[in-house]
C-alpha positions as CSV (number, residue, x, y, z in Angstrom):
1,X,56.9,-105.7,-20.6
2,X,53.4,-105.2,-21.2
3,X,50.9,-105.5,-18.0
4,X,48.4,-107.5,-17.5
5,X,45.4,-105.9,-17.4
6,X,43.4,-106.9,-14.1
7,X,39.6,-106.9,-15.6
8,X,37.2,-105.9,-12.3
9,X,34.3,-106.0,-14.6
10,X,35.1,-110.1,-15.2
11,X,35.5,-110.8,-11.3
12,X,32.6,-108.8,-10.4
13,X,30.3,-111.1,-12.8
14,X,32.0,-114.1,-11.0
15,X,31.4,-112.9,-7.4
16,X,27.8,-111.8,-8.3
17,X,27.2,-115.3,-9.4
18,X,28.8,-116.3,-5.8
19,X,26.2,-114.0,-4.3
20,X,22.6,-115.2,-6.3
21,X,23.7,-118.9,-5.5
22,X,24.0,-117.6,-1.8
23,X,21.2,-115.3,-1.8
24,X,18.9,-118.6,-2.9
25,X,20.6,-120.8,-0.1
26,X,20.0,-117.7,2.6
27,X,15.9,-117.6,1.2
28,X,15.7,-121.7,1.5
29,X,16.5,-120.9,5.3
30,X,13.4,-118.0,5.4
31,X,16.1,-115.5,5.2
32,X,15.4,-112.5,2.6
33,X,18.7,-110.0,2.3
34,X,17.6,-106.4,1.4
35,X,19.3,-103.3,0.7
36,X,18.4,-99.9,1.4
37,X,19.3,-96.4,-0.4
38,X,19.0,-93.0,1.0
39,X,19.1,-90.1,-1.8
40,X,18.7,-86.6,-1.2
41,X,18.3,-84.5,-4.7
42,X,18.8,-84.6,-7.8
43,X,22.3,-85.1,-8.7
44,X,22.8,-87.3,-11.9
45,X,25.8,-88.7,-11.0
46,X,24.1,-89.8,-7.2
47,X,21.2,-90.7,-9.0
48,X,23.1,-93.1,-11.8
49,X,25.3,-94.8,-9.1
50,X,22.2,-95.3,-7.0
51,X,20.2,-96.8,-9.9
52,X,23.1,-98.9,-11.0
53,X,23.0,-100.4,-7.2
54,X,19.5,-101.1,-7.5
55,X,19.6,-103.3,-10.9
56,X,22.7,-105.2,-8.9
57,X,20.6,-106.3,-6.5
58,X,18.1,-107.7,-9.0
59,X,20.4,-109.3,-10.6
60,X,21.4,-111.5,-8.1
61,X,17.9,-111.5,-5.8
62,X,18.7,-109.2,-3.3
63,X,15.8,-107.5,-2.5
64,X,16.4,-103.0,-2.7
65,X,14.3,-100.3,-0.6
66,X,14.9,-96.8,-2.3
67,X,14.2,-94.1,-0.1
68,X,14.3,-90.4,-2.0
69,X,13.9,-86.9,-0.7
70,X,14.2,-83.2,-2.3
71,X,17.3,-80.9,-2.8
72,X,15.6,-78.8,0.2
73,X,15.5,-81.7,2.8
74,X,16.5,-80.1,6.1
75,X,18.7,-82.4,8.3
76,X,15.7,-83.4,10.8
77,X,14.0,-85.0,7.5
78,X,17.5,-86.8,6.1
79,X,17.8,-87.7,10.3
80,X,14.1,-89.4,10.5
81,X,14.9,-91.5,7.2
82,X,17.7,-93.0,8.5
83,X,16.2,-93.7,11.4
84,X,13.2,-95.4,9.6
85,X,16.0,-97.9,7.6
86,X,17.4,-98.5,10.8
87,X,14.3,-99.6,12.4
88,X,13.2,-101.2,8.8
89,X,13.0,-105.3,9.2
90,X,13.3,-105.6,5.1
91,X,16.3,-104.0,5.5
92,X,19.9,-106.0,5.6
93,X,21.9,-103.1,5.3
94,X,21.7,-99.4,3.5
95,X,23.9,-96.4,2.1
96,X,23.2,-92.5,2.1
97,X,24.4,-91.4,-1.1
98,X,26.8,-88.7,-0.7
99,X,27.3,-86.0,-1.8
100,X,24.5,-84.7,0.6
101,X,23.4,-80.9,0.7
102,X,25.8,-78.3,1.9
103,X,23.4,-76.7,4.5
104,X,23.3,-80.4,6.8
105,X,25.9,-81.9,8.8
106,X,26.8,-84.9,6.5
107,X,29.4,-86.4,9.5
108,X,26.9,-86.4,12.1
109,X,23.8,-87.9,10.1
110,X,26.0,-90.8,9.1
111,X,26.8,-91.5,12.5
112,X,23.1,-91.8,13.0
113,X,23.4,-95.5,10.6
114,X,23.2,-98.3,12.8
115,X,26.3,-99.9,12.7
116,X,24.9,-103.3,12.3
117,X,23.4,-101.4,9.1
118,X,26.1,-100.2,7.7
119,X,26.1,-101.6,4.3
120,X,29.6,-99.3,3.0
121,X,31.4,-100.3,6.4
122,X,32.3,-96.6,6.8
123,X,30.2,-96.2,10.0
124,X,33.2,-95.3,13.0
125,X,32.1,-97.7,14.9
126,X,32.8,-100.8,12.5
127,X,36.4,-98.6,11.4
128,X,37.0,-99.2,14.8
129,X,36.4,-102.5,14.8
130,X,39.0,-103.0,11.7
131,X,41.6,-100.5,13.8
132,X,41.4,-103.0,16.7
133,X,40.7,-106.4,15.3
134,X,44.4,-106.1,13.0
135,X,42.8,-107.8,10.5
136,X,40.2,-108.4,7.7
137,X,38.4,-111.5,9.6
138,X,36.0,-109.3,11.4
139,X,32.4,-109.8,11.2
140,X,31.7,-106.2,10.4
141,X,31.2,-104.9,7.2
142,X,34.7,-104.0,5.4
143,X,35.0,-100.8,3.3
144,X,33.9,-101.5,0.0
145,X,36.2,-100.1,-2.4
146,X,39.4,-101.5,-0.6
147,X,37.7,-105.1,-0.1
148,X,37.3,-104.9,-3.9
149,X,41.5,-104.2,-4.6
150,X,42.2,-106.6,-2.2
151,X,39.7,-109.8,-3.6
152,X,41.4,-108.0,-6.9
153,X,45.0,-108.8,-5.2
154,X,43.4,-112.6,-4.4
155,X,42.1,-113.3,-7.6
156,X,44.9,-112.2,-9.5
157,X,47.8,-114.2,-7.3
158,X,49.5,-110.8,-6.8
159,X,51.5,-111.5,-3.2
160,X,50.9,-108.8,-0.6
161,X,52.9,-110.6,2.4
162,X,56.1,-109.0,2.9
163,X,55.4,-106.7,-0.4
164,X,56.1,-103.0,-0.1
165,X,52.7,-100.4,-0.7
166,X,52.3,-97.4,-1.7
167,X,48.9,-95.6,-1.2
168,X,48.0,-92.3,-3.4
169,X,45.6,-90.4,-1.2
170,X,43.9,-90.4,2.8
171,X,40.4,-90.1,2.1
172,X,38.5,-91.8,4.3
173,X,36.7,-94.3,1.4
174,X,39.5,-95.6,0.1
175,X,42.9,-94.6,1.6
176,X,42.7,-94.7,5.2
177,X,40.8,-98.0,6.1
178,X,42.6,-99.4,2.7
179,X,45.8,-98.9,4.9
180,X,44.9,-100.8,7.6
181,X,43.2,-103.8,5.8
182,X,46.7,-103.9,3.7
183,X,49.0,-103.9,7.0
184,X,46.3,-106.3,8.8
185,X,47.4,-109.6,9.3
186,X,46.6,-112.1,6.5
187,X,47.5,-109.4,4.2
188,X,50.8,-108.3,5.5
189,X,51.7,-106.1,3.6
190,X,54.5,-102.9,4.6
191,X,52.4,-100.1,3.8
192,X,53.0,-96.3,3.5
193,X,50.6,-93.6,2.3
194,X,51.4,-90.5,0.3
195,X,49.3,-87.5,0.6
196,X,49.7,-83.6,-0.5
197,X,52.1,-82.7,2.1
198,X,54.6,-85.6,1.4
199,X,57.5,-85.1,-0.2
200,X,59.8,-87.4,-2.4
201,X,56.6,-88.9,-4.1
202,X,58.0,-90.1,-7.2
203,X,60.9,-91.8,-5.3
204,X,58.4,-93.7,-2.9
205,X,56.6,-94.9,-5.7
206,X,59.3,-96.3,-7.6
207,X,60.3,-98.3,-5.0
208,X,56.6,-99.9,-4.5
209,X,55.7,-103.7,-5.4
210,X,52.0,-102.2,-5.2
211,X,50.5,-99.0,-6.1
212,X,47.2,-97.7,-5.2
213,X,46.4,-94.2,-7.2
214,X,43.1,-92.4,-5.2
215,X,44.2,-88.8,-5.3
216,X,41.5,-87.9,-8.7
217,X,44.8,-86.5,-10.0
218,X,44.7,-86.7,-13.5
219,X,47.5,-89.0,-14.5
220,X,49.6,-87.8,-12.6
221,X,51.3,-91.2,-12.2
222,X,53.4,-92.1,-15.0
223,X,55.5,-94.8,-16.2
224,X,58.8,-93.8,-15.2
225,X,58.2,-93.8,-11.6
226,X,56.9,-97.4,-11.2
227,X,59.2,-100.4,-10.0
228,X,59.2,-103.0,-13.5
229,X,56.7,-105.3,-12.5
230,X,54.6,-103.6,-9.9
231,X,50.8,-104.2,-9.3
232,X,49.1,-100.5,-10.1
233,X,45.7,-100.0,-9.0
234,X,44.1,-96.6,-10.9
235,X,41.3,-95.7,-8.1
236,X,41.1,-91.9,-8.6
237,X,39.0,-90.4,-11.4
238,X,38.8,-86.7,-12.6
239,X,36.0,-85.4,-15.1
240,X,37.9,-83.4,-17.7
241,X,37.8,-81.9,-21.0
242,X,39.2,-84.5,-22.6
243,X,36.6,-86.7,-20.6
244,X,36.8,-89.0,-17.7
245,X,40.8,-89.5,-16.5
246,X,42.1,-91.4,-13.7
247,X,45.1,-90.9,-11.8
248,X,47.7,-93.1,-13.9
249,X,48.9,-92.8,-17.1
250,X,48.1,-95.1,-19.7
251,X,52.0,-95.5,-20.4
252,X,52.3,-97.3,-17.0
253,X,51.1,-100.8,-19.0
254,X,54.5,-101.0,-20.7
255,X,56.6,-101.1,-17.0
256,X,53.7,-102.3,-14.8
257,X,53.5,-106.4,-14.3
258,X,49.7,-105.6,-13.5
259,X,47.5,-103.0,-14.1
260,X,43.7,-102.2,-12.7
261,X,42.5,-99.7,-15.2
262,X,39.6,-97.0,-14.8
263,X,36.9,-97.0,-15.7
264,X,36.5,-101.4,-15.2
265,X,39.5,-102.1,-12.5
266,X,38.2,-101.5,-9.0
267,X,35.1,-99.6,-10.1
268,X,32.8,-102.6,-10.3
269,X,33.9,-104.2,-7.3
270,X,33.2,-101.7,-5.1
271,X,29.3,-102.0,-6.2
272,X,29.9,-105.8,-5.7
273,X,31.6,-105.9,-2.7
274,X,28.1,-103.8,-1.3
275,X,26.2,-106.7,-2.2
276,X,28.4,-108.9,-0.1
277,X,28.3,-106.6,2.7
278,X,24.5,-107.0,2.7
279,X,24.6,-110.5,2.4
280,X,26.5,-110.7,5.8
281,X,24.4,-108.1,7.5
282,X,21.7,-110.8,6.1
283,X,23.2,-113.4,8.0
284,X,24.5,-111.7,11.0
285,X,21.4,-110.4,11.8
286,X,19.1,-113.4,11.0
C-alpha cells in the first residue's frame, strides 16, 4: 500500500479562491475585512511567517495592518498595541506573533485580545465557547491549525464519525482544542491524546484510524506502529542537522492509506484557515 499523499498546499489555493470571491461579495455590501499583526523583534522565523501572512491577504483582498515594535518592548508598550487593534475600525481580526520576549508575561497580554478579535481563536474566552458549544458550528473563531486537518479530513472523504484518534502532543495550538473539535458533534470522532507521561504509545497508535503527530519529535513515528490504512497527519516540525524534520517517518507512506506530509500537509492551511477567521470576524462584526 502506498498513501495517498494529502496536498494542503492544493486545498489552500482552492479555499483562498473561496475567500477573494467572498472578500469581493463582503466589499459590494461596504464591508472591508482587515487583518492585523502584532510583532515584537527581530526573530526571522516570526518575521517570515508574519510576512507570508501579509502577502495572503493580498492575494485574496483582505486588507493587513502590521504593527512592529523592538526586541526591548516592555509589556506596558506590547499592552497599549493591542489595545490600539482592539479599538482599530480597519481591523477584522489580529494575531501577536509568538514567540514574544522572555521578560513580559506572554499569557496575560494575550488575554488582553478582544475576543471578538481574535483572529487565531486561541483567546480563552472563544476556547470556551468550543468547550461548551460541543461542536464546531460556533460563531467564534476556531483554532486555526486544527480547522485546517479537519477541512483536510472533509476534502479528502476521510470518515471521522465513529473513527478512533490518536493525538501526538497537548499544546494548546494544536492538541488540546484539536481534541475537542474532533470529539464535537458533527465530527464524532473517539478521541484520545498521548503526551510525555503516557505509556503504551506505540500500541495506541497502532490501533488508530487517524493520527495526528504535533509533539516536534523528529520521526519519531514510524511505519510499523500505524493501523494499514490509517489517515496520518505530520504536524510537528523540528529544525535539525539534517534540516527541517517532522514527527513521522517518511516510511509511514508504504502502511498509511493517507498521509499529510510536512512541510505542505497542514502547514498551509493553518495560514488559510486565518484568512477565514477574519472573514467571519468581518461579518460578525459588520
Amino acid at each position: 500500500m502506498v498513501a495517498k499523499l494529502i496536498d494542503g498546499k492544493a486545498v489552500a489555493a482552492e479555499i483562498k479562491q473561496e475567500i477573494a470571491q467572498d472578500v469581493i461579495k463582503l466589499k459590494d455590501r461596504g464591508i472591508t475585512p482587515g487583518l492585523g499583526t502584532l510583532l515584537v523583534g527581530e526573530d526571522p522565523g516570526s518575521r517570515s511567517y508574519v510576512a507570508g501572512k501579509h502577502r495572503d491577504c493580498a492575494e485574496v483582498g483582505i486588507e493587513s495592518i502590521r504593527v512592529e515594535l523592538p526586541d526591548n518592548a516592555d509589556e506596558a508598550s506590547i499592552a497599549n498595541a493591542i489595545e490600539d487593534l482592539n479599538s482599530a475600525s480597519e481591523v477584522s481580526g489580529f494575531i501577536v506573533q509568538l514567540p514574544l520576549p522572555k521578560s513580559v508575561n506572554t499569557n496575560r497580554l494575550l488575554e488582553l485580545i478582544d475576543p471578538e478579535k481574535d483572529a487565531d481563536g486561541l483567546h480563552p474566552v472563544n476556547l470556551g465557547r468550543l468547550v461548551l458549544s460541543g461542536t464546531m458550528n460556533i460563531s467564534s473563531p476556531l483554532p486555526c491549525t486544527p480547522s485546517g486537518i479537519l477541512e483536510l479530513c472533509k476534502r479528502y472523504g476521510i470518515e471521522t464519525k465513529g473513527r478512533r484518534a490518536v493525538i501526538i502532543g497537548r499544546g494548546i495550538t494544536v492538541g488540546r482544542p484539536l481534541t475537542l473539535m474532533m470529539s464535537g458533534r458533527g465530527v464524532d470522532a473517539t478521541v484520545e491524546v498521548v503526551h510525555s507521561a503516557s505509556e503504551n504509545v506505540s500500541e495506541l497508535v497502532s490501533q488508530a484510524d487517524i493520527v495526528v503527530a504535533a509533539a516536534g519529535s523528529p520521526h519519531m513515528i514510524r511505519a510499523e506502529e500505524i493501523k494499514p490504512g490509517a489517515a496520518v497527519f505530520d504536524v510537528g516540525i523540528t529544525r535539525t542537522d539534517d534540516g527541517l524534520l517532522g514527527d513521522v517517518h517518511p516510511e509511514v507512506s508504504n502502511v498509511a492509506g493517507f498521509l499529510s506530509p510536512n512541510p505542505g500537509g497542514v502547514g498551509p492551511m493553518t495560514r488559510v484557515m486565518l484568512l477565514r477567521n477574519v472573514m467571519q470576524l468581518a461579518k460578525t462584526g459588520s
